[in-house]
C-alpha positions as CSV (number, residue, x, y, z in Angstrom):
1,X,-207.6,0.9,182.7
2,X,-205.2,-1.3,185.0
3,X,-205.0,1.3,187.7
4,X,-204.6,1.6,191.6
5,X,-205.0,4.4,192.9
6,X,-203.0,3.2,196.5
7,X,-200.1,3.1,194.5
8,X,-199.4,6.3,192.3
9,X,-195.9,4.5,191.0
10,X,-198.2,2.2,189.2
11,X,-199.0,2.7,185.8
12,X,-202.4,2.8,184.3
13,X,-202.5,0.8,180.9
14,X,-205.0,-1.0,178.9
15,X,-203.9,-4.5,176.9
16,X,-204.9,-6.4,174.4
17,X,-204.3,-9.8,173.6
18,X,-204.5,-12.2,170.5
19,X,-203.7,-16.3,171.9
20,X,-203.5,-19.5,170.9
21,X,-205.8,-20.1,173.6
22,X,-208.4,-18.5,172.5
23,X,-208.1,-14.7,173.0
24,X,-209.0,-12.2,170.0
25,X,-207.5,-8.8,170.8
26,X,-209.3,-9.7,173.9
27,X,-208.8,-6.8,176.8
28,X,-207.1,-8.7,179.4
29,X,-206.2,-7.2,183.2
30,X,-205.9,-8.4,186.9
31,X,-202.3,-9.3,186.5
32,X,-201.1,-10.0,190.1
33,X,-198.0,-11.7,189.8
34,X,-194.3,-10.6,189.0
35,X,-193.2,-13.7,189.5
36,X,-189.6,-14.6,187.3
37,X,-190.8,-11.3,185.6
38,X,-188.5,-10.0,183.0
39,X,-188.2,-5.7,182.3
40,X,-189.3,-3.8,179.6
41,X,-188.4,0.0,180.1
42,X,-189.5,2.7,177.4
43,X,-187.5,5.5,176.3
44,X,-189.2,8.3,174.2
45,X,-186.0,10.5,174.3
46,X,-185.3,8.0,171.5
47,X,-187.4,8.3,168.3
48,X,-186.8,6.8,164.9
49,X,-189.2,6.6,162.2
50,X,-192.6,7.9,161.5
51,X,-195.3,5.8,160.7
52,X,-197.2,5.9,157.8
53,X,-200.0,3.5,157.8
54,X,-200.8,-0.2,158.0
55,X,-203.7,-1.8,155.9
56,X,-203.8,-4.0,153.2
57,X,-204.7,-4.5,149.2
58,X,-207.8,-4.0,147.4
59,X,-207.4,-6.6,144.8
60,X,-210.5,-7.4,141.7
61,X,-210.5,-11.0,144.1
62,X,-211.6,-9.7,147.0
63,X,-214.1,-6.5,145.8
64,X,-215.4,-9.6,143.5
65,X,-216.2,-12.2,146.4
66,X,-217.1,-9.4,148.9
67,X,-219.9,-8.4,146.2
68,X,-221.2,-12.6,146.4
69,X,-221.8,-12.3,150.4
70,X,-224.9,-10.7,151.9
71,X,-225.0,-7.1,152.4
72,X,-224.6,-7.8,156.0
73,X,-221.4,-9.6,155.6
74,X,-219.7,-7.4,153.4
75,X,-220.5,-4.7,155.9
76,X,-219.1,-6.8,158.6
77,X,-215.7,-7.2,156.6
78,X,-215.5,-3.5,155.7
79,X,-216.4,-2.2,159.3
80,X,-214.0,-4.9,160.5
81,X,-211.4,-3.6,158.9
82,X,-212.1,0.3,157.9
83,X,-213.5,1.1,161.4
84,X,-212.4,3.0,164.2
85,X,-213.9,-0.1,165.9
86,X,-212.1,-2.3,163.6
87,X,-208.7,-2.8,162.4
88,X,-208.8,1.4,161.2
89,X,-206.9,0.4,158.2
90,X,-204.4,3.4,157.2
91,X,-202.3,2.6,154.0
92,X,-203.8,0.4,151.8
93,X,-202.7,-0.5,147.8
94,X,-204.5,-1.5,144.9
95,X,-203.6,-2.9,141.5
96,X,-203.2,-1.2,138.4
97,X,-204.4,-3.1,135.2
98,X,-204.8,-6.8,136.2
99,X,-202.7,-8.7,138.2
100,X,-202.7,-12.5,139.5
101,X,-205.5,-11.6,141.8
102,X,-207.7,-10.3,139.7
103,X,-210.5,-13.0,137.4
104,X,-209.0,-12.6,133.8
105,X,-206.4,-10.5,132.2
106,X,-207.1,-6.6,131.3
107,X,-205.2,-3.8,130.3
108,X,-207.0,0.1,130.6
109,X,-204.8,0.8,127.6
110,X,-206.0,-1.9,125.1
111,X,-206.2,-0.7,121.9
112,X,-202.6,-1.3,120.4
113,X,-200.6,1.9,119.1
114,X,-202.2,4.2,120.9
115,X,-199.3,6.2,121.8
116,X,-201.8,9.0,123.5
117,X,-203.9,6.7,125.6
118,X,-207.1,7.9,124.1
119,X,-208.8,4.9,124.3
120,X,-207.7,4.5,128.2
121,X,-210.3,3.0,130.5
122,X,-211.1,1.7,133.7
123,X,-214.2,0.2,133.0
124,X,-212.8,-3.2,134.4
125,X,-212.8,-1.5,137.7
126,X,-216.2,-0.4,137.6
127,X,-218.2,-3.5,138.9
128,X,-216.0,-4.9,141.7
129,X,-212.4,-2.7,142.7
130,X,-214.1,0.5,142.7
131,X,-217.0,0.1,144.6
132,X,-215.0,-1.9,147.4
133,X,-212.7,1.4,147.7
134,X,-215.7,3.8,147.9
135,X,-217.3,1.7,150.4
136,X,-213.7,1.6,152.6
137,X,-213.6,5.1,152.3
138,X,-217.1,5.3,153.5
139,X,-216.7,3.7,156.5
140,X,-213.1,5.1,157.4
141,X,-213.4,8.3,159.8
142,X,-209.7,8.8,159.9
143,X,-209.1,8.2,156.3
144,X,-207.0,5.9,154.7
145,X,-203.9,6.3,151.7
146,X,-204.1,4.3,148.8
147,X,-201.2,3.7,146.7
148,X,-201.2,1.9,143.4
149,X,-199.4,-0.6,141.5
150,X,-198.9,-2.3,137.9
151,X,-197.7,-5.6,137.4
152,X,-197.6,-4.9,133.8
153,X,-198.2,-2.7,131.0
154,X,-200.3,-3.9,128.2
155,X,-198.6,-7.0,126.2
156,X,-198.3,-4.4,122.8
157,X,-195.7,-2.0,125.1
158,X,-193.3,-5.2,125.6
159,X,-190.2,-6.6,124.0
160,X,-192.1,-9.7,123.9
161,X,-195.6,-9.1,123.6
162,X,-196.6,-11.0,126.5
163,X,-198.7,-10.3,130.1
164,X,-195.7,-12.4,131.7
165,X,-191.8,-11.1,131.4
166,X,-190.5,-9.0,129.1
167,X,-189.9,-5.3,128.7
168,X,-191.5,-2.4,128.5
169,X,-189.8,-1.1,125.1
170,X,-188.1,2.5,125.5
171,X,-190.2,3.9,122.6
172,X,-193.1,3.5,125.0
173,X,-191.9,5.1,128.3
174,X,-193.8,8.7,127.5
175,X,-197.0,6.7,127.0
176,X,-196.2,4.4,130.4
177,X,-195.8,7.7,132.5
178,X,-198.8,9.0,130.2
179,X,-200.6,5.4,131.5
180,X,-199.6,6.8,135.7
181,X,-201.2,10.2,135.1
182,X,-204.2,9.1,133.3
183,X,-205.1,6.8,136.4
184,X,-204.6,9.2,138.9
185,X,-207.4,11.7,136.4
186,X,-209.7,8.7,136.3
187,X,-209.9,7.6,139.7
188,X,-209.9,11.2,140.8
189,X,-213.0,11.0,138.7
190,X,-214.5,8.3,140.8
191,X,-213.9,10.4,143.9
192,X,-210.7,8.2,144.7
193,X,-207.3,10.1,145.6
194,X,-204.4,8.2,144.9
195,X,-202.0,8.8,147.1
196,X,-199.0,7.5,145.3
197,X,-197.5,4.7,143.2
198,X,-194.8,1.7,143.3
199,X,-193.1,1.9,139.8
200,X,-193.5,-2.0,139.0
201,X,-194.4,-4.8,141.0
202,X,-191.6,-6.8,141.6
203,X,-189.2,-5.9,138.7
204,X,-187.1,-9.2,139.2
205,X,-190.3,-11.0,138.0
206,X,-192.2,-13.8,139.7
207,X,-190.8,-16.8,138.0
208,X,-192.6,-16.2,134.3
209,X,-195.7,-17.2,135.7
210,X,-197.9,-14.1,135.9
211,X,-198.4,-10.4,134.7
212,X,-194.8,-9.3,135.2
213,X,-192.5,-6.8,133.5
214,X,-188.8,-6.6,133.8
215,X,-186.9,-3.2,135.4
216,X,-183.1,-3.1,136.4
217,X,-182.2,-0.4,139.0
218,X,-180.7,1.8,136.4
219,X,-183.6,0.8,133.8
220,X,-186.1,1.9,136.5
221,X,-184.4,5.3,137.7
222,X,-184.3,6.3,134.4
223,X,-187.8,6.0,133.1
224,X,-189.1,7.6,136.8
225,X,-186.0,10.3,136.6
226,X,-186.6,11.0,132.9
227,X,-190.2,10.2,132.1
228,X,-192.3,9.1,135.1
229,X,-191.3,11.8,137.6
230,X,-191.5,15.2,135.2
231,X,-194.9,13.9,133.6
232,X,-196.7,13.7,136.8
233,X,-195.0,17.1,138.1
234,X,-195.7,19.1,134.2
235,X,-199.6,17.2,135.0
236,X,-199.9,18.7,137.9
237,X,-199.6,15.7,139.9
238,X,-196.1,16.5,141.5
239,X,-197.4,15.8,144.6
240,X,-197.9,12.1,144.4
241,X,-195.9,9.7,146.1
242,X,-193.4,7.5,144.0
243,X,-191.8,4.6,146.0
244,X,-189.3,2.1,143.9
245,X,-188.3,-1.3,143.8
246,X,-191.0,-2.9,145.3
247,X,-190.0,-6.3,145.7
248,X,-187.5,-8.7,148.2
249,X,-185.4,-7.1,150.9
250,X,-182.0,-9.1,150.4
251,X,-181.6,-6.8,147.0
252,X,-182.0,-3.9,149.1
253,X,-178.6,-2.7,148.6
254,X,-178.4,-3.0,145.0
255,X,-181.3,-1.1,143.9
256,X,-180.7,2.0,146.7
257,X,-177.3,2.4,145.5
258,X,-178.7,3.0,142.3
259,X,-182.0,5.1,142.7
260,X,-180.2,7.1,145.2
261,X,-177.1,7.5,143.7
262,X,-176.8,11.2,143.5
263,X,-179.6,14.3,143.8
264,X,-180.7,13.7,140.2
265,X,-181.5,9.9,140.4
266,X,-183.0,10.5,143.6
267,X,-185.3,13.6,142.5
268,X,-188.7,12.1,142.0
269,X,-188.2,9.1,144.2
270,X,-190.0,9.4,147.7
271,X,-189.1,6.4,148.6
272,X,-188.1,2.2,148.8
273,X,-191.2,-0.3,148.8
274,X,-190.0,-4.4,149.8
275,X,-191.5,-7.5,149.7
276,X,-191.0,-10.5,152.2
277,X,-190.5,-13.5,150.3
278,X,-187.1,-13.8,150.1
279,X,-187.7,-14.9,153.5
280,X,-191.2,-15.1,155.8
281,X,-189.0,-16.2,158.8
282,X,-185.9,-13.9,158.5
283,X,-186.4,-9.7,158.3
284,X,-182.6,-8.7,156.6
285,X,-182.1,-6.1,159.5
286,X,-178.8,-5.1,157.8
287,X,-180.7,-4.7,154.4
288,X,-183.4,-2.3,156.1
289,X,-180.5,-0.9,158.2
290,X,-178.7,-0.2,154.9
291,X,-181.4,1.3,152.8
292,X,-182.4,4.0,155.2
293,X,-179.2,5.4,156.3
294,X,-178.9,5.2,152.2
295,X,-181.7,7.8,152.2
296,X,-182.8,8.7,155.5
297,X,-185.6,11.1,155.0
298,X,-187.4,8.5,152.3
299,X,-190.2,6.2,153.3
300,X,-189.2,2.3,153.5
301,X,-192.6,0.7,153.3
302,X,-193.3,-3.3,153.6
303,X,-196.0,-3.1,150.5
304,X,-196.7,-6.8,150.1
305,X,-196.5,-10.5,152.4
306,X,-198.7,-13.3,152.8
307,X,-198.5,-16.5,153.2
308,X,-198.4,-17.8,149.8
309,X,-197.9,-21.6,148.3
310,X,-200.7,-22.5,150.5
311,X,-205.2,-22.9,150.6
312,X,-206.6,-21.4,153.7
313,X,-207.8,-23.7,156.4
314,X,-211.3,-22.5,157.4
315,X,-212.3,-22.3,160.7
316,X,-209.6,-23.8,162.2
317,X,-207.7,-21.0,164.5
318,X,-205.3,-23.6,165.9
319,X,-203.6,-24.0,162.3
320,X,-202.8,-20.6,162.2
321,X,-200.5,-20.3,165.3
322,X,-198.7,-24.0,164.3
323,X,-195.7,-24.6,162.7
324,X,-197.4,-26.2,159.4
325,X,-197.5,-23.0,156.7
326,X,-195.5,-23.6,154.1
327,X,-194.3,-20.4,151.4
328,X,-193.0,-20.5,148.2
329,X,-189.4,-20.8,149.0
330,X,-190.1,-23.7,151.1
331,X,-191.6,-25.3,147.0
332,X,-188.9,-23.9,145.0
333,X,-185.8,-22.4,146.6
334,X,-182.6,-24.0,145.8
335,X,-181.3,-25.9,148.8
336,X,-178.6,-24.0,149.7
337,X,-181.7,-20.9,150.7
338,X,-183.8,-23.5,152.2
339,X,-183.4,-22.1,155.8
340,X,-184.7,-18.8,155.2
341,X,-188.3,-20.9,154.6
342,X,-188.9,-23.3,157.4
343,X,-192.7,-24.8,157.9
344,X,-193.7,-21.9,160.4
345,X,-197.1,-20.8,161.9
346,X,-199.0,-17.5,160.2
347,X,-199.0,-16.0,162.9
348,X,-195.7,-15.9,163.9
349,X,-194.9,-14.9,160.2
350,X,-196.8,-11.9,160.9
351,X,-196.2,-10.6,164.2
352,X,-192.2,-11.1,164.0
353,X,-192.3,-9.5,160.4
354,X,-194.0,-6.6,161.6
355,X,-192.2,-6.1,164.6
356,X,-188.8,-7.0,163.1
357,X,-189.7,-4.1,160.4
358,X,-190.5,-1.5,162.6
359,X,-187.0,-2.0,164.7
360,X,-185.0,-1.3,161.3
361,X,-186.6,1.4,160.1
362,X,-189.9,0.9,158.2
363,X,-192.8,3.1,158.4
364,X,-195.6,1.2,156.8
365,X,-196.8,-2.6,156.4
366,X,-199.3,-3.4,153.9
367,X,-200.7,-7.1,153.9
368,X,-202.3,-8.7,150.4
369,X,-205.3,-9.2,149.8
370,X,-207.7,-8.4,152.1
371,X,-210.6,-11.3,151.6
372,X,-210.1,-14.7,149.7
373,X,-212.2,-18.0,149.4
374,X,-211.7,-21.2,150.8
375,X,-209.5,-22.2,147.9
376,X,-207.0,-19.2,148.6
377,X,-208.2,-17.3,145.1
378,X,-210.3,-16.4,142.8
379,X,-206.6,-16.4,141.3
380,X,-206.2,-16.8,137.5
381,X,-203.3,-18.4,137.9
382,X,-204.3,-20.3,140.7
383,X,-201.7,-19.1,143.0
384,X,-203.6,-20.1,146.0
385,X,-203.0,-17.4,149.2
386,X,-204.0,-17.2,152.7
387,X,-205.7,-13.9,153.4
388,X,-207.0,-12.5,157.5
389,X,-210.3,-12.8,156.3
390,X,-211.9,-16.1,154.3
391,X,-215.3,-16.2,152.9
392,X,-218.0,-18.9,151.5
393,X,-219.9,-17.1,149.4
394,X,-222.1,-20.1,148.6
395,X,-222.8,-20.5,152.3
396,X,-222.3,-16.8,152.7
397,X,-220.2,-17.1,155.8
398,X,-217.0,-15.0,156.8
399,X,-214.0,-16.2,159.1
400,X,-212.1,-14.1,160.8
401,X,-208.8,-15.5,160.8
402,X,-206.0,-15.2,163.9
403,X,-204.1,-13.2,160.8
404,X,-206.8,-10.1,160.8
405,X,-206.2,-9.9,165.0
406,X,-202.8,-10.2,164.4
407,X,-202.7,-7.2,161.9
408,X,-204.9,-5.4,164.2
409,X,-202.6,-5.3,167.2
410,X,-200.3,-2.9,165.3
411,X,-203.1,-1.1,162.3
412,X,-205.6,-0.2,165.3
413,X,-203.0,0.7,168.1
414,X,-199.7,2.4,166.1
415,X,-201.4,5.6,164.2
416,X,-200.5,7.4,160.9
417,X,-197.4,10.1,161.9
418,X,-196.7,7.9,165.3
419,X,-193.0,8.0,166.3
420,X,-191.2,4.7,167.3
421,X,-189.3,4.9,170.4
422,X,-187.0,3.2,172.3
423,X,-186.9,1.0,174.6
424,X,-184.9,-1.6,176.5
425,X,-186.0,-5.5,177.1
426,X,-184.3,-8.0,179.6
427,X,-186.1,-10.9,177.6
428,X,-184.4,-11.4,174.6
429,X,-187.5,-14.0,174.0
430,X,-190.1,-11.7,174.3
431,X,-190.2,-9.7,170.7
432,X,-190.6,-6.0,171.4
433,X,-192.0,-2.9,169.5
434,X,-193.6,0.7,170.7
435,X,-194.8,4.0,169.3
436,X,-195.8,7.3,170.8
437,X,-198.8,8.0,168.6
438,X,-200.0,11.9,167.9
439,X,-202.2,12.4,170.9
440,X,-199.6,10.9,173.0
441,X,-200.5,8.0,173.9
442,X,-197.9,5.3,173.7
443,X,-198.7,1.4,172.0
444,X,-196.5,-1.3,172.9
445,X,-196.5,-4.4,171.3
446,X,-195.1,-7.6,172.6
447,X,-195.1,-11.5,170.9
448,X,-194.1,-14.0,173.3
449,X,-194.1,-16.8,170.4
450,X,-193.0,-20.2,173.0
451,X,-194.9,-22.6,174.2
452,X,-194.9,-20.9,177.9
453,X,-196.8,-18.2,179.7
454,X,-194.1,-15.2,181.0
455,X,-194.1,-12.2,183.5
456,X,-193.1,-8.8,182.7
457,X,-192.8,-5.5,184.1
458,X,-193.5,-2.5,181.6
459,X,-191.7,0.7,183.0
460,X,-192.1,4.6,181.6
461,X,-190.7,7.0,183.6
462,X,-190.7,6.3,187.7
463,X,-193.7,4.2,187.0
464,X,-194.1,0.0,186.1
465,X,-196.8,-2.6,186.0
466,X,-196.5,-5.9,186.3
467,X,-198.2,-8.1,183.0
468,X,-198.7,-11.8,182.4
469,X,-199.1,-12.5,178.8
470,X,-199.9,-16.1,177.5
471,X,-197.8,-18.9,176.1
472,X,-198.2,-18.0,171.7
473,X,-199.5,-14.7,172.2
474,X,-199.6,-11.3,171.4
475,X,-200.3,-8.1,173.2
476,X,-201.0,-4.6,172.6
477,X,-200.5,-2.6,175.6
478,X,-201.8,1.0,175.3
479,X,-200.6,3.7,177.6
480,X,-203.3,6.8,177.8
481,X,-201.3,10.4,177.2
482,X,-203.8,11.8,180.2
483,X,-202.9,8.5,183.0
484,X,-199.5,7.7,182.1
């Protein structure tokens, strides 16, 4: 702890930081000066949301390439990011059927016709995805939810008889809430507990290039208001967690106004799940604003972003934090939306995403996958991604990426059923965050993003500390319930 015990107006912290420069959620102390320093006081006599987790996605890519290292490394990753020592994931996701992540197309419900799902099956799961959870779970003392997700149902449910676009048809909505039920039976099987579900993967569709299915708002409150939400309950699976949408934040408005039009739409829906890509550089505070005063005792949960449109660069930490990363808007937007996808640095992405979120309102960030190769896949599509950590499996060596320390400031720090609080900063270019966590200990997080080092003083209550944080860095600063 940063203590002196000469001065009892001084308060004792511990911080963490993550730099260009070098550091990797590095504890960092001696900070002398308070030179030009700017203020950042705390309030918790103002609360907001509660948290519910932070993690990332078990996709078939990553359980596959994780099962190619050494037993050593795959270890490594899993204690990296399962650990109490690690990045203590706490909300993770997972696919359901195959998505563009995973090595080939697969359906559990592939025999055609069959209304009644006998024939369901998760035997593609068995070699890689499941063994990946199981092992997570393993490692995890404090546990971790996992919520699943299909991109779509089998091609013989659809309008068009496809993986990519289409429908599902209405005569198959029974079997599609059959399909939810079933999973939750056979993963429960596998010792897995699903926590919950997001309805469809991005219901606008990904450009027809992928496993996709179509939902409107009103298409999607009615199959989870009349078929969805009363199978799981008669099933005995009421309890499970059903969040909608699940895809960009600038159509926010249009998809609350519908799912939580009145007490009957909004029945079996627990909450709103969003997507970044409509923009990796701006957050739609008025959107996130919007949805939760829409329904204010829902969870808002970030359930997918990466930097997509892009191969990894390996072992090269300096990339990460400069302004080169392109996404897919920056490909294929229309001119006219070009600004909302300038060439900016991963890091940044990250840290002013997750930030930016927890200031309007969301409760939980999930990151993609969680390990990809050099290439950015395996991808069927070859939809190359970045992920935190990159593997060789032919050399059998793991990176690290800035992105997994990045992820870590907030996962490791901000704890399930944490409260954000308020707080007041002089800096308007210092980005500012803070939870008081269950035991009570207090996290504050803090990205100073320009190209020079600044001074700050952290205040709670009649004490302060003065902190120096680098030039493109960020900083966890943990305040102890029993020194504060």
């Amino acid at each position: 702890m940063i203590n002196c015990t000469q001065k009892d107006n001084i308060l004792a912290v511990e911080v963490y930081e993550t730099s260009a420069s070098g550091n990797k959620l590095t504890k960092v102390s001696n900070f002398t000066s308070d030179e030009n320093a700017s203020t950042i006081k705390l309030d918790t006599s103002k609360t907001f949301q509660t948290i519910t987790g932070f993690g990332g996605a078990f996709t078939e890519s990553s359980a596959y390439l994780l099962n190619k290292l050494s037993q050593k490394n795959r270890d490594t990753i899993l204690q990296a990011y399962f650990s109490k020592e690690g990045a203590n994931y706490s909300l993770t996701r997972t696919h359901m059927n195959s998505c563009d992540f995973s090595l080939a197309q697969y359906s559990y419900s592939p025999v055609a016709e069959d209304m009644t799902l006998e024939h369901f099956t998760i035997k593609e799961d068995q070699d890689d995805l499941i063994p990946m959870i199981k092992d997570a779970m393993k490692v995890s003392k404090d546990g971790f939810k996992i919520f699943a997700s299909p991109w779509t149902a089998a091609p013989w449910m659809k309008d068009n008889n496809a993986w990519v676009g289409g429908k599902l048809l209405p005569k198959y909505y029974d079997t599609w809430a059959l399909f939810f039920s079933k999973y939750i039976d056979a993963y429960k099987e596998e010792g897995i507990d699903i926590w919950g579900f997001t309805v469809e993967n991005e219901p606008h569709g990904n450009g027809n290039n992928w496993e996709s299915m179509h939902f409107t708002p009103q298409e999607m409150t009615n199959f989870v208001q009349n078929h969805l939400g009363p199978k799981l309950e008669n099933d005995g699976h009421g309890d499970k967690i059903i969040l909608g949408y699940d895809q960009n934040r600038a159509g926010l408005k249009e998809w609350v106004d519908v799912m939580y039009k009145d007490e009957a739409s909004s029945k079996y829906f627990d909450g709103t799940a969003i997507h970044w890509y409509e923009s990796t550089y701006e957050v739609f505070p008025k959107e996130l604003q919007y949805a939760h005063h829409k329904a204010p005792n829902k969870y808002l949960i970030e359930t997918e972003g990466c930097i997509d449109s892009q191969v990894p660069e390996w072992k090269n930490d300096a990339w990460y934090w400069a302004k080169e990363a392109t996404d897919w808007g920056w490909d294929w937007a229309p001119e006219d939306q070009k600004y909302l996808h300038p060439k900016y640095a991963p890091v940044n992405r990250y840290a002013r995403d997750i930030i930016g979120c927890l200031n309007n309102w969301v409760d939980g960030w999930v990151d993609w996958n969680m390990v990809l190769d050099r290439q950015g896949g395996p991808n069927w599509f070859k939809n190359w991604c970045v992920a935190p950590v990159i593997v060789d499996p032919k050399k059998d060596e793991v990176y690290f990426t800035p992105l997994f320390y990045t992820i870590s400031h907030f996962s490791k720090y901000i704890r399930p059923a944490a409260k954000v609080i308020g707080f007041e900063n002089s800096d308007t270019d210092l980005q500012v965050t803070a939870a008081k966590n269950p035991d009570g200990s207090i996290a504050v997080v803090v990205f100073n993003e320009g190209k020079e080092a600044k001074n700050f003083k952290l205040q709670f209550g009649q004490k302060d500390i003065a902190i120096h944080i680098n030039a493109q860095a960020l900083q966890t600063i943990v305040i102890d319930a029993d020194k504060k």
